[in-house]
SEBA-494316 format. One record per residue (C-alpha): residue in one letter; y negated, x, z; residue number from 1. Coordinates in nm, 3 decimals. Each point is the difference from the previous one (the first is absolute). Example, Ala and Ser with C-alpha at 12.3 -4.5 7.8 and 13.67 -1.06 7.14 Angstrom:
# residues 2
+------+---------+---------+---------+-----+
| code |       y |       x |       z | pos |
+------+---------+---------+---------+-----+
|    A |   0.450 |   1.230 |   0.780 |   1 |
|    S |  -0.344 |   0.137 |  -0.066 |   2 |
+------+---------+---------+---------+-----+
This chain:
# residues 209
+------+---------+---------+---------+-----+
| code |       y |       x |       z | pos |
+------+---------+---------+---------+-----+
|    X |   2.828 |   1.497 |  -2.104 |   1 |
|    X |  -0.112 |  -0.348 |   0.160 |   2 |
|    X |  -0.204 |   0.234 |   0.240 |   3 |
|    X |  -0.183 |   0.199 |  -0.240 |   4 |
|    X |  -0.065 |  -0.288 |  -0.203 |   5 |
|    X |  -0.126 |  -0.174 |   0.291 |   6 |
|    X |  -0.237 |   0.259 |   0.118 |   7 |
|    X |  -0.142 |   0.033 |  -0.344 |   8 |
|    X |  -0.125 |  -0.342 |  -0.017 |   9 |
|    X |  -0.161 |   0.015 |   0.339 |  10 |
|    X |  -0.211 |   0.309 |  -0.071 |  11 |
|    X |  -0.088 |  -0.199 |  -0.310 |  12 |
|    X |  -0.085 |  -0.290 |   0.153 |  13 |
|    X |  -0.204 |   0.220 |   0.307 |  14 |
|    X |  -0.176 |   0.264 |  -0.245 |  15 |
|    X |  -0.014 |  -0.173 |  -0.354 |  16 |
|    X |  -0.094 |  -0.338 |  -0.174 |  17 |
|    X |   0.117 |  -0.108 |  -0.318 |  18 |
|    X |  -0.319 |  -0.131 |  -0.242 |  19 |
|    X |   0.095 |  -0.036 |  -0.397 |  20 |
|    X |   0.228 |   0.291 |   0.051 |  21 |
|    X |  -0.230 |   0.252 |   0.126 |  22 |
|    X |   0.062 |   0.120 |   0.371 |  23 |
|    X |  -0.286 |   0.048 |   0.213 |  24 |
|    X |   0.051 |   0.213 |   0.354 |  25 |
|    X |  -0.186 |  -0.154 |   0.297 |  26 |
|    X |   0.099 |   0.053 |   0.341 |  27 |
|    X |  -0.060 |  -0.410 |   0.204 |  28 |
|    X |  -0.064 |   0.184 |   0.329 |  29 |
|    X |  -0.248 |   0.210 |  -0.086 |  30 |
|    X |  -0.150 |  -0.300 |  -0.096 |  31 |
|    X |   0.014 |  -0.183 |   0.337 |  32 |
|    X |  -0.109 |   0.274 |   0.191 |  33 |
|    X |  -0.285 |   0.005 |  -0.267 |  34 |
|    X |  -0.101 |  -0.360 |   0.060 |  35 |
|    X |   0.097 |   0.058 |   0.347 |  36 |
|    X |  -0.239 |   0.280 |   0.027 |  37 |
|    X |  -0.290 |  -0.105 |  -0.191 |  38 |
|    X |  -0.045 |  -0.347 |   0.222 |  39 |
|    X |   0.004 |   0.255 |   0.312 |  40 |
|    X |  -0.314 |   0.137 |  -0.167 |  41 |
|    X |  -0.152 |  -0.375 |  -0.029 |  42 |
|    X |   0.090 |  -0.006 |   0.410 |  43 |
|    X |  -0.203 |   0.346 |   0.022 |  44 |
|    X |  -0.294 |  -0.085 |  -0.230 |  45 |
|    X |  -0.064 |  -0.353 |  -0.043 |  46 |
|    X |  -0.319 |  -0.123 |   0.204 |  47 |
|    X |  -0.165 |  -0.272 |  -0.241 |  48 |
|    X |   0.153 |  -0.274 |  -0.233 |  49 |
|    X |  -0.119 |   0.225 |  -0.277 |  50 |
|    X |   0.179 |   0.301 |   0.094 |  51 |
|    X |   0.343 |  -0.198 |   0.083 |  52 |
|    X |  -0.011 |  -0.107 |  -0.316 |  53 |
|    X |  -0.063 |   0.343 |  -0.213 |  54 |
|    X |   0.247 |   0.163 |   0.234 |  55 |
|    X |   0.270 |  -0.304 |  -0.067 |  56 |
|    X |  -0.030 |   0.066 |  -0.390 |  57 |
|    X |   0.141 |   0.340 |   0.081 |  58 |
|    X |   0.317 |  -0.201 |   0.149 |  59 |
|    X |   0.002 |  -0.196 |  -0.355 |  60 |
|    X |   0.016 |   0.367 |  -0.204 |  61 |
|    X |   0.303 |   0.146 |   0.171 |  62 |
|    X |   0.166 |  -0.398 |   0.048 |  63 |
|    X |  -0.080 |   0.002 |  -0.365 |  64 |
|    X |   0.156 |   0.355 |  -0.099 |  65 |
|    X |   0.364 |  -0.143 |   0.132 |  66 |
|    X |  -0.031 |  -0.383 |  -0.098 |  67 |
|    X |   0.119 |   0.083 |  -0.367 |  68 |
|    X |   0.265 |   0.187 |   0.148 |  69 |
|    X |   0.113 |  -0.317 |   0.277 |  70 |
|    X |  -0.044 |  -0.220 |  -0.303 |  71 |
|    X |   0.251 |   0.202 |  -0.253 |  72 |
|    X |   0.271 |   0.086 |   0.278 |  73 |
|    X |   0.042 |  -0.426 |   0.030 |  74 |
|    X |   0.118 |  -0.008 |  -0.322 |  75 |
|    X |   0.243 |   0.228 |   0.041 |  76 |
|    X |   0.363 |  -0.181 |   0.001 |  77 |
|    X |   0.270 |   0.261 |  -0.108 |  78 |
|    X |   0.023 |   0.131 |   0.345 |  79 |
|    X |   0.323 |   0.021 |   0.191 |  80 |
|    X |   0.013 |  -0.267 |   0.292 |  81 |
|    X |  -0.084 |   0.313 |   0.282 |  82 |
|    X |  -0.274 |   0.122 |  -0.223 |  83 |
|    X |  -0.103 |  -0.348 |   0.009 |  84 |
|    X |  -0.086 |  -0.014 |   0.365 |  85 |
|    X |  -0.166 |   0.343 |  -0.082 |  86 |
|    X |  -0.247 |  -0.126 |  -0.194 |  87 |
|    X |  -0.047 |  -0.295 |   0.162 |  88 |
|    X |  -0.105 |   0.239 |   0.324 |  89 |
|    X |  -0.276 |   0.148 |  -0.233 |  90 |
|    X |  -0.109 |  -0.328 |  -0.166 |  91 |
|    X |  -0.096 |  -0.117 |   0.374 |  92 |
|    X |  -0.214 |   0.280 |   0.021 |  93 |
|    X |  -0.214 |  -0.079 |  -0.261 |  94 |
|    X |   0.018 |  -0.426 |   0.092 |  95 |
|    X |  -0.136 |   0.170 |   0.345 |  96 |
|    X |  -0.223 |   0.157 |  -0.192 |  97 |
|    X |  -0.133 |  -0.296 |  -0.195 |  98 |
|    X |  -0.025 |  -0.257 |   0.295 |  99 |
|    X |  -0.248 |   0.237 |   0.168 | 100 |
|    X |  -0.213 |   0.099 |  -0.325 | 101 |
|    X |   0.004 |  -0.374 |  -0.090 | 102 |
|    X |  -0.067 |  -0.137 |   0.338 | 103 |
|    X |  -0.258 |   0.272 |   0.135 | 104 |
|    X |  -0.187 |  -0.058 |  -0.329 | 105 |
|    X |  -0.062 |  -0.365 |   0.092 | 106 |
|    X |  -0.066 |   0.077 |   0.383 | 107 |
|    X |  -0.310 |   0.231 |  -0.154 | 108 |
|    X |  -0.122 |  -0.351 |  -0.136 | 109 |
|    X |   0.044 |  -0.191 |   0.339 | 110 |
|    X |  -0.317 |  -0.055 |   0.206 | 111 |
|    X |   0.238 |  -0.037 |   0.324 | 112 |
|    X |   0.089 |   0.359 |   0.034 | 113 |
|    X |  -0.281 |   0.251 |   0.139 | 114 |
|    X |   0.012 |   0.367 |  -0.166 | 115 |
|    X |   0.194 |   0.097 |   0.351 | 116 |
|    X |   0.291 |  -0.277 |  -0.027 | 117 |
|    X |   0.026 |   0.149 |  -0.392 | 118 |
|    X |   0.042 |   0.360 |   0.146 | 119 |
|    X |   0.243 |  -0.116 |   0.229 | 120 |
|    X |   0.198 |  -0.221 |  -0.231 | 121 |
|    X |   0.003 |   0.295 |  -0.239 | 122 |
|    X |   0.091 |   0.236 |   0.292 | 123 |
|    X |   0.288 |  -0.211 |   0.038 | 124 |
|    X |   0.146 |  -0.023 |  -0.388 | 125 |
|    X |  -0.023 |   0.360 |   0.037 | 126 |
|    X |   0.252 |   0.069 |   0.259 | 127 |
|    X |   0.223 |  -0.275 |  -0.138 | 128 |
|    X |  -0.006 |   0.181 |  -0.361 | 129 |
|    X |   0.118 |   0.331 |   0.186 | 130 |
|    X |   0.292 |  -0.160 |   0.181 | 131 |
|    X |   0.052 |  -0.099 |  -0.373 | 132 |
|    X |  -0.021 |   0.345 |  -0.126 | 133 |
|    X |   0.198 |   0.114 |   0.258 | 134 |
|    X |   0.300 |  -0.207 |  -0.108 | 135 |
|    X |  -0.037 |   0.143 |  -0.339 | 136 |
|    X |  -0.003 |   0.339 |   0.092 | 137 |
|    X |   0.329 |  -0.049 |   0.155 | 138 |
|    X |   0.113 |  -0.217 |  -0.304 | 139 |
|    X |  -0.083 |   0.360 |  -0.166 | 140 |
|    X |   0.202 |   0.204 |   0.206 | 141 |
|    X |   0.343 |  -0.187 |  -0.069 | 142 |
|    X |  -0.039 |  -0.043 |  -0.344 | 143 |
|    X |  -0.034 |   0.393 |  -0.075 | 144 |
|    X |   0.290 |   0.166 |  -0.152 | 145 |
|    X |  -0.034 |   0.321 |   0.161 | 146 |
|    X |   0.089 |  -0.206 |   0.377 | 147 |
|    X |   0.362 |   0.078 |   0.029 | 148 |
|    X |   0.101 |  -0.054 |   0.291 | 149 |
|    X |  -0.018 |  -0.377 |  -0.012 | 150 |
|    X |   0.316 |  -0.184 |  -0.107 | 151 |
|    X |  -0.070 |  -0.347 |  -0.269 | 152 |
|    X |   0.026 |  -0.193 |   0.304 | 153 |
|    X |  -0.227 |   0.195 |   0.196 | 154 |
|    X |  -0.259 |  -0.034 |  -0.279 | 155 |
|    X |   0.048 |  -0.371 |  -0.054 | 156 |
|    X |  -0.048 |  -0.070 |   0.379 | 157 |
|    X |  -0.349 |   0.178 |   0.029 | 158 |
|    X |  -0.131 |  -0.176 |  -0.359 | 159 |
|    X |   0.131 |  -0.368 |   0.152 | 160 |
|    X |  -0.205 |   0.102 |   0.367 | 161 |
|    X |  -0.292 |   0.112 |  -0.259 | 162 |
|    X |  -0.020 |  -0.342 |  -0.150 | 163 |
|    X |   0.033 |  -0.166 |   0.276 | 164 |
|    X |  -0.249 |   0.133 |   0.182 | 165 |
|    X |  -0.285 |  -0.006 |  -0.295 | 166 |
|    X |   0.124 |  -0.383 |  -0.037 | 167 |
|    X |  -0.132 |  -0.004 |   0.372 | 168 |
|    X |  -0.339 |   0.186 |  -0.065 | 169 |
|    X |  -0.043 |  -0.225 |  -0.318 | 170 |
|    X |   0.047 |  -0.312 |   0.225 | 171 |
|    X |  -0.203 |   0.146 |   0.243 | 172 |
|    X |  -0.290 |   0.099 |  -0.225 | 173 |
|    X |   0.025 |  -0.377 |  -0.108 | 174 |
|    X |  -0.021 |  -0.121 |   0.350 | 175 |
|    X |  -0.315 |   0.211 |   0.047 | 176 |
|    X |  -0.186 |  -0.098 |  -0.274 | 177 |
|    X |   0.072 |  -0.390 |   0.044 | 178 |
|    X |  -0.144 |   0.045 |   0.390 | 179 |
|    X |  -0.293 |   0.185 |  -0.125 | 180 |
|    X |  -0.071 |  -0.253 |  -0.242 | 181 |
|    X |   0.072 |  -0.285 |   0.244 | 182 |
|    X |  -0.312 |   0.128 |   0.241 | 183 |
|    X |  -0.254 |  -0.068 |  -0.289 | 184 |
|    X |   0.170 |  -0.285 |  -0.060 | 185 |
|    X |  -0.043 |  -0.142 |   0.357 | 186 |
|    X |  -0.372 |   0.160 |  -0.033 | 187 |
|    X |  -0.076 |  -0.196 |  -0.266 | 188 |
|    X |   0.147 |  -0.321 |   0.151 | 189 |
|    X |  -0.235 |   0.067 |   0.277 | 190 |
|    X |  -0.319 |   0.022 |  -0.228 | 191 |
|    X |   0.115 |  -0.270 |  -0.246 | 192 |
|    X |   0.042 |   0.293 |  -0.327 | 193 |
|    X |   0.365 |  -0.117 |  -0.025 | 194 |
|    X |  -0.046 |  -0.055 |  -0.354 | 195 |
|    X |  -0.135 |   0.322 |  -0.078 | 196 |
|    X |   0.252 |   0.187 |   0.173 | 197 |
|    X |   0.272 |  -0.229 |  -0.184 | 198 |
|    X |  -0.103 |   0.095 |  -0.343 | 199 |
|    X |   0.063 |   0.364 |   0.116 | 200 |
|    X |   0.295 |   0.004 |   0.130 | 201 |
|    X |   0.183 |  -0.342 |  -0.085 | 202 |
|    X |   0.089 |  -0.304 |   0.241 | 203 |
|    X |   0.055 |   0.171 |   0.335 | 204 |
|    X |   0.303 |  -0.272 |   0.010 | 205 |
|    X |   0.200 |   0.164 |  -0.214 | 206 |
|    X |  -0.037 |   0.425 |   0.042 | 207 |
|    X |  -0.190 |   0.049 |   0.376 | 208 |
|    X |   0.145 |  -0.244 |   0.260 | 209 |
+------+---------+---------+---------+-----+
């Protein structure tokens, strides 16, 4: 009984949030690999400011499409502690997610990027948000009913290596922004447009060094 009850919550928690009692079915890694693949298109396309920019809003749509979603399944407190870990896993996703949309969005307004360190930057968010998707699509695998040849302990093993290792691509992600950030910073240190670049970001003391 503790098993099936168990499994129920995680395919709840993977395929389903709760909003004012309605249930709507969204799948979080098709929506990585969305983002995922729509900033390899940016990589592919983008040769002016202008066109970074139109291509980047495509980014925003499908970053948009699950951010509802992200936002509902935090609420969500009536889980079981292993379920817990579950959808913490899937939350990270969409923090992931959010760094890049957030941070990428400001690097479009920096002056100390070229359209090439952009692509490359973007090139770069995109593989990360794979790896991502990759952990979910495992996550997937162990949390559906119909795998029977894994034992409760088997299962609970391969959801604890899944967290761990999107923790580790969340840090990561985090790392990579905050060094990408830090370049302009030291750019603008350079050309004396410190200030500038501080109201973008914030005080380079306290998130980039």
């Amino acid at each position: 009984m503790k098993i099936k009850i168990f499994m129920l919550c995680l395919s709840l928690v993977l395929f389903t949030t709760h909003i004012n009692a309605q249930w709507t079915v969204i799948d979080p890694s098709n929506l990585a690999q969305g983002i995922a693949n729509t900033t390899k298109q940016i990589v592919h396309t983008s040769s002016t400011a202008t066109n970074m920019i139109n291509n980047f809003k495509e980014v925003q749509k499908v970053y948009n499409q699950g951010k509802e979603y992200y936002d509902a399944l935090k609420a969500v407190n009536n889980l079981v502690k292993d379920a817990r870990k579950v959808q913490k896993t899937i939350l990270m996703v969409g923090e992931v997610s959010d760094i890049y949309v957030n941070s990428f969005q400001k690097m479009l307004q920096d002056p100390n990027y070229t359209i090439e360190e952009l692509n490359a930057i973007a090139s770069g968010y995109a593989k990360l948000l794979e790896q991502s998707n990759d952990v979910l699509s495992e996550l997937k695998e162990v949390v559906n009913i119909s795998t029977l040849s894994l034992t409760d302990k088997d299962r609970m093993e391969v959801v604890d290596h899944c967290h761990d290792s999107m923790v580790r691509y969340r840090n990561l992600v985090k790392y990579y922004t905050n060094k990408n950030i830090g370049v302009s910073y030291l750019r603008a240190k350079k050309s004396g447009e410190t200030s500038r670049i501080n109201a973008l970001y914030g005080n380079p003391d306290e998130r980039y060094w």
